[in-house]
N, C-alpha and C positions, 0 to 999 in steps of 0.2 A: 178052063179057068178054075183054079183051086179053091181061092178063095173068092166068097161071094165080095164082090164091090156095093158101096152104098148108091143106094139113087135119091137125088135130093130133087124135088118139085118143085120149084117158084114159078109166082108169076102174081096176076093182079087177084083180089078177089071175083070170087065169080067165074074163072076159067077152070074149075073142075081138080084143082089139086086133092082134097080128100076123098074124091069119089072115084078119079083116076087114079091113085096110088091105092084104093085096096085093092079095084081090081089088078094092078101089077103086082101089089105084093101076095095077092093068091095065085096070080099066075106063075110066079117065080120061086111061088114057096119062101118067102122071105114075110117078116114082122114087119108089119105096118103102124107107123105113127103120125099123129097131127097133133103142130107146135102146138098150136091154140090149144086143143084138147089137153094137151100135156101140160099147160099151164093153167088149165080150169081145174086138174084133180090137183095138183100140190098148190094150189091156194085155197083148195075148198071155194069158189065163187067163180061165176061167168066170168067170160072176157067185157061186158059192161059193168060189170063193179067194178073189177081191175081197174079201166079205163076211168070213173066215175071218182073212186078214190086216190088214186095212184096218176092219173094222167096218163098222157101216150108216152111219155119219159119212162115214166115206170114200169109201163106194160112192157116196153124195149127193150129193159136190163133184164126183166124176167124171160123174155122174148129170147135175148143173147145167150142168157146161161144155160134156160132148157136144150137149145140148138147144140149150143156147146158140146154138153152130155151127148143128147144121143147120138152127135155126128161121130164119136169115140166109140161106138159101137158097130158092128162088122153087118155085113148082110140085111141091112135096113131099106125099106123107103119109107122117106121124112118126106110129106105135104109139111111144108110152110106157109106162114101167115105170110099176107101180101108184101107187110113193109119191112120182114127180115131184111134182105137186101140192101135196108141201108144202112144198117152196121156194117164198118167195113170189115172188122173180125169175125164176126158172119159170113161174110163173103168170103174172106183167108177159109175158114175154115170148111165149107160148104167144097171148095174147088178143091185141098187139100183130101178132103176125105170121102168123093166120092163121085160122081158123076153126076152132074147139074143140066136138069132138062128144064125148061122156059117152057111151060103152057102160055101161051101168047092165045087173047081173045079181044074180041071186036068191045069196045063202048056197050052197043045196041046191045050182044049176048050177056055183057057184065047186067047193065038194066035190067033185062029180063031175067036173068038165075037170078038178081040181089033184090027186086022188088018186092017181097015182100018178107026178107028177112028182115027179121030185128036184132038179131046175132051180132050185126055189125056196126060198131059206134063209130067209127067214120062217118056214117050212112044216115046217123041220127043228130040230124041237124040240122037247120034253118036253112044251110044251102044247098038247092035245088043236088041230088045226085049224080044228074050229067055233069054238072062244073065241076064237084067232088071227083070222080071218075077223070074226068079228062084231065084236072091239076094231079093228081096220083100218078096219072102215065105220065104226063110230060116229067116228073121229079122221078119216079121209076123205072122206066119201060129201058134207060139206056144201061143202070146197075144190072136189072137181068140179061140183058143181052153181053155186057160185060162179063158175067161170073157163067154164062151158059156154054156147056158142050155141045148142049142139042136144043134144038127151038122146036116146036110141036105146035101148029094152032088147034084149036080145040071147036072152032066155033058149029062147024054140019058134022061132027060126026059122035057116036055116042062114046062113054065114058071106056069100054069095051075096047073099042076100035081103037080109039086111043092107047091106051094101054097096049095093044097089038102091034103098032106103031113105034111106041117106044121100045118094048122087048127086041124089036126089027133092027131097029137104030142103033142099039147099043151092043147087040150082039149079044147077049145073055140068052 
């Protein structure tokens, strides 16, 4: 393969998107980025102020353009935030430019990697986090499956193996 292809990550929070795409992008020798992170340096503010000021409306357009960008870039893996997926020109573009792996993980695993982040304002709110989680899948889980080449569960094995996994899968 000549050129490298992009590998784009989705899936829910909690299923290990930034911790399994560095270790692919150091296993592949390829540049590593995370949507979110890419929208906390060019706003200057977390993804809770975002959210706090701007709404979840806001964070989505910022959300769409950063994906945008770097999906236009060669030899990436992009970890994406959870709810990329439901832009649809996210998803156009995510399929168009690169090869889309679904980390799919259990409720239970989300619970336990998200308990005690505060990182996440979805997560910071009056209702219970199970319901949070479970209404996120049922509005989610069919867009990722929809825009995915590869599906991966993530839940018994480490961030490593995963990544091993994927490298397997895609042929690179």
């Amino acid at each position: 393969m000549a050129e490298k292809r992009n590998i784009f990550l989705i899936g829910p929070m909690g299923a290990g998107k930034s911790t399994i795409g560095r270790h692919l992008a150091e296993q592949l020798h390829m540049e590593f980025f995370d949507s979110d992170h890419e929208i906390e340096r060019r706003s200057g503010a977390d993804i809770s102020w975002v959210f706090d000021v701007e709404g979840e409306e806001g964070f989505r357009v910022r959300e769409e353009k950063v994906i945008g960008e770097l999906s236009e870039q060669q030899g990436i893996v992009l970890a994406t935030g959870g709810g990329a997926i439901k832009s649809r020109e996210t998803r156009n573009k995510l399929s168009a430019r690169g090869i889309v792996v679904y980390l799919e993980t259990t409720i239970e695993k989300q619970l336990a990697r998200t308990q005690r982040d505060k990182r996440r304002p979805l997560l910071q709110t009056e209702e219970p986090a199970r319901e949070v989680l479970e209404r996120l899948a049922q509005e989610r889980n069919a867009l990722y499956e929809e825009v995915a080449d590869f599906v991966v569960h993530t839940d018994e094995q480490s961030a490593k193996i995963v990544a091993n996994q994927i490298v397997k899968l895609i042929g690179m």
